[in-house]
N, C-alpha and C positions, 0 to 999 in steps of 0.2 A: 504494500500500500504506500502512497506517496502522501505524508501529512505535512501542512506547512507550519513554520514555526512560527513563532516571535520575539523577537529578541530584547533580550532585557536589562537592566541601565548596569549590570555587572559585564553583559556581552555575552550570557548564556542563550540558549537556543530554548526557548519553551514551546513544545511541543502542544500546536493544536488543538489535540484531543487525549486526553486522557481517561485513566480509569479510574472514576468514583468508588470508595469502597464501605461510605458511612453502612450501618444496620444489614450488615451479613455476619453471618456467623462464623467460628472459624473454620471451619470445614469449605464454607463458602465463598470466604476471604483469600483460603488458601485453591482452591482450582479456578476463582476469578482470574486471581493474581498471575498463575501458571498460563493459562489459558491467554490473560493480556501478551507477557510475554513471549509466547509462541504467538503470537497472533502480531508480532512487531510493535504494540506500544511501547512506548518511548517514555511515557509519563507515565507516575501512580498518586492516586493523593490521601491522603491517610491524614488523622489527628489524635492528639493525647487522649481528647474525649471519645473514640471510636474502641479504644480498648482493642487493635488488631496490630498491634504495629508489631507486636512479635513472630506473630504467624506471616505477616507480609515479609521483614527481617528472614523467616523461614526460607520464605517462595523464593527469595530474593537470592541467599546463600546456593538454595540447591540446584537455581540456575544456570545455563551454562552462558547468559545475557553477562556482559560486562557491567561493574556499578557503574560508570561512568559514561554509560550508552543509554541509563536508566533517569530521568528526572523526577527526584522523588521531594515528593510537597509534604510538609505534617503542619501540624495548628496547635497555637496554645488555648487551654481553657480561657475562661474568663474571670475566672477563679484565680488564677494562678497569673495575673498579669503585673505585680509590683515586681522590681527591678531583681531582685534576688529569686525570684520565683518564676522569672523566663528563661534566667539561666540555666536553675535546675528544671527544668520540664526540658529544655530542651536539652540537654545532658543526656535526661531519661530516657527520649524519643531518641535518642541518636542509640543511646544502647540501646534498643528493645529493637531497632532495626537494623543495627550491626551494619550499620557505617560510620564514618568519620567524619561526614558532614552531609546537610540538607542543600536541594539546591534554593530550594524557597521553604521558607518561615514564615508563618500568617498569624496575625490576631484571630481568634476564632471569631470571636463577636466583641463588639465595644463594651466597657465597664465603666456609665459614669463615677463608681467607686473608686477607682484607683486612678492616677494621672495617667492622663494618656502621653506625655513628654516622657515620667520611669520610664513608660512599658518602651515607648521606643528607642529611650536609652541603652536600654537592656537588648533590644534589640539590633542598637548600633553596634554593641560591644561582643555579641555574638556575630556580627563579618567581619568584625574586626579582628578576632579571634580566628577566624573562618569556619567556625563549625556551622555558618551559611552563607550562600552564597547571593543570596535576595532575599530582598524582604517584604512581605504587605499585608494586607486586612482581609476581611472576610464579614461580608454582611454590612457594613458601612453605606450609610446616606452619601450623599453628595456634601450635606455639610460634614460630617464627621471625617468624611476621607481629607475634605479642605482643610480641617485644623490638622489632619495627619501630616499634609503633604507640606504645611508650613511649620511645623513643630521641627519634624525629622532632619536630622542632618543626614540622613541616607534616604536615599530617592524611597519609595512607594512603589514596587513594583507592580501589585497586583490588588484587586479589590474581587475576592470572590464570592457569588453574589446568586438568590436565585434568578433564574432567568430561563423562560421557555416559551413558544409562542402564545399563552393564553396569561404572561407574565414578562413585558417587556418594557418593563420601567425607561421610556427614552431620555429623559431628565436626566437620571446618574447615567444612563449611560452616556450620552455625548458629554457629560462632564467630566465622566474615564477617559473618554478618546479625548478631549481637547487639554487633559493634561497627561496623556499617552501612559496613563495607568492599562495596563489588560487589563481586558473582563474574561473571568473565568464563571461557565453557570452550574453551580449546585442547582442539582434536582433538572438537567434540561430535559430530563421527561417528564416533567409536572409527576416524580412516580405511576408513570405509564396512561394519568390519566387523560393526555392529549394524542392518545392512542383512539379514543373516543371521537375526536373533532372531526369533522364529518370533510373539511379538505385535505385533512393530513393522511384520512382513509383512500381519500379519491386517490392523489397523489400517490401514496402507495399502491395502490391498486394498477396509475395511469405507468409507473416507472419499474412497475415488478420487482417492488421493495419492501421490507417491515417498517411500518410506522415509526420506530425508532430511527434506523437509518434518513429515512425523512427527516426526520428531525435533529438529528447531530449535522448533516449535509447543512441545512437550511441555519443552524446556529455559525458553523465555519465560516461561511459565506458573510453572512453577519458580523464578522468578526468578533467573535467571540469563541472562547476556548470552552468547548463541551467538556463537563465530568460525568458522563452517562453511567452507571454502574447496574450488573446485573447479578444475578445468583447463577444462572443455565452461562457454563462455558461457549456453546454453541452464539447466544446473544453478544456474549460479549466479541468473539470472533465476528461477528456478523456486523457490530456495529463499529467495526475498524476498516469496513469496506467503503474505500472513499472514492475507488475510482471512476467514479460518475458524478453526474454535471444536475442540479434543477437547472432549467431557466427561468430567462430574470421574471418572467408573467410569474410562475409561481412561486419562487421568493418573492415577490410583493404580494402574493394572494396569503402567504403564509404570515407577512408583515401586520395584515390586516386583522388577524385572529385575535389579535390581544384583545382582554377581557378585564387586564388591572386585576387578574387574581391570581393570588399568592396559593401555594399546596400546605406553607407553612407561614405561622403569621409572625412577621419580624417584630412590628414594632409593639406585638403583645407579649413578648418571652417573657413567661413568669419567672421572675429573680431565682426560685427556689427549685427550679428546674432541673434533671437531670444535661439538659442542652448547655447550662453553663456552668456545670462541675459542681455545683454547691448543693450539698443537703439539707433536707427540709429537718 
């Protein structure tokens, strides 16, 4: 498969499309993972809060894939974002996936409890160090990434973000592209549920495709970076098939679908939530 990349304010190549692995289990984690691999992904994205980064660390070792042919993203909780507590999470993620360094490092989600200047402190001091090689957010408004990108003494690589055609916030995103932050999209299959949509069936149906391929295609194009993730090996092989074209008619009929609904609701995350490390 030919994916394209993006290049990022360290000069790393960020792979396109990647492989989502939040809420699998490990069993599932582990023959996604294998499965991406043999199937030529380039990228994996994992987080502290996903509890998988051992078993990917696994997949990872008993491949015969170079680490260095691999872009591997993790996330800090939100919990765990004052200056001495992104050091150690990230310490941690580095050992539980048994390398030596990350290529990108992400805020999971914003904490107005803690300064957002620490956390990116902490997070200058980790490339500084090099146990990464980029840095960015996750889940960030357009104001929030703003005070990120004028806080930080290290650029803002990445802001990753939901994003699917029934979920295309244009607002952050042309304010990602006009300050050449990537967008990367958690969840761009709405979790399967724009499998539903009645032109993303047609479309599948018009190009003798699965609805998911439609829609990692249709997100590229858009420039933005798919994290599709799946449990069936077969899917996940299936949706690194990029050798085919939409045209521009139905990339704008797909443009069209947004509906302004979220699969998960950001700006309600209960504080007390398993989503930002903290116990109730």
């Amino acid at each position: 498969m030919t994916v394209p990349t993006k290049t990022l304010p360290s000069g790393a190549e960020l792979p396109a499309l990647g492989l989502g692995t939040y809420d699998l289990d490990d069993g599932e984690t582990a023959d996604s993972v294998r499965a991406a691999l043999d199937a030529g992904y380039g990228h994996i994205d994992t987080a502290e809060g996903y509890h998988n980064e051992a078993v990917i660390g696994e997949a990872l070792a008993a491949s015969d894939v170079d680490r260095d042919d691999v872009f591997l993203t993790s996330k800090v909780l939100a919990k765990n974002l004052n200056y001495e507590s992104v050091i150690e999470s990230c310490e941690a993620s580095l050992d539980r996936l048994g390398t030596d360094y990350l290529d990108l490092y992400l805020i999971h989600w914003p904490n107005p409890a803690i300064s957002l200047r620490e956390t990116l402190q902490a997070m200058a001091e980790l490339r500084d160090r090099g146990l990464v090689r980029d840095i960015g957010v996750s889940n960030f408004s357009a104001y929030q990434l703003s005070c990120a990108h004028h806080i930080s003494d290290v650029p803002i690589a990445v802001n990753q973000i939901e994003f699917h055609p029934w979920f295309q916030r244009p607002d952050l995103v042309d304010y990602c592209h006009e300050t050449d932050t990537v967008i990367e999209a958690a969840a761009p299959l709405a979790r399967t549920d724009v499998f539903d949509d009645e032109i993303v069936a047609e479309l599948a149906e018009k190009y003798d495709r699965h609805p998911a391929q439609v829609v990692v295609r249709w997100a590229i194009d858009s420039g933005v970076v798919p994290l599709p993730r799946s449990s069936t090996p077969d899917h996940v092989r299936a949706n690194a098939d990029l050798d085919w074209e939409l045209d521009e008619a139905d990339r704008r009929r797909l443009d069209e679908r947004d509906r302004d609904a979220p699969v998960y609701d950001t700006p309600a995350r209960d504080w007390t939530s398993d989503v930002w490390g903290i116990e109730q």
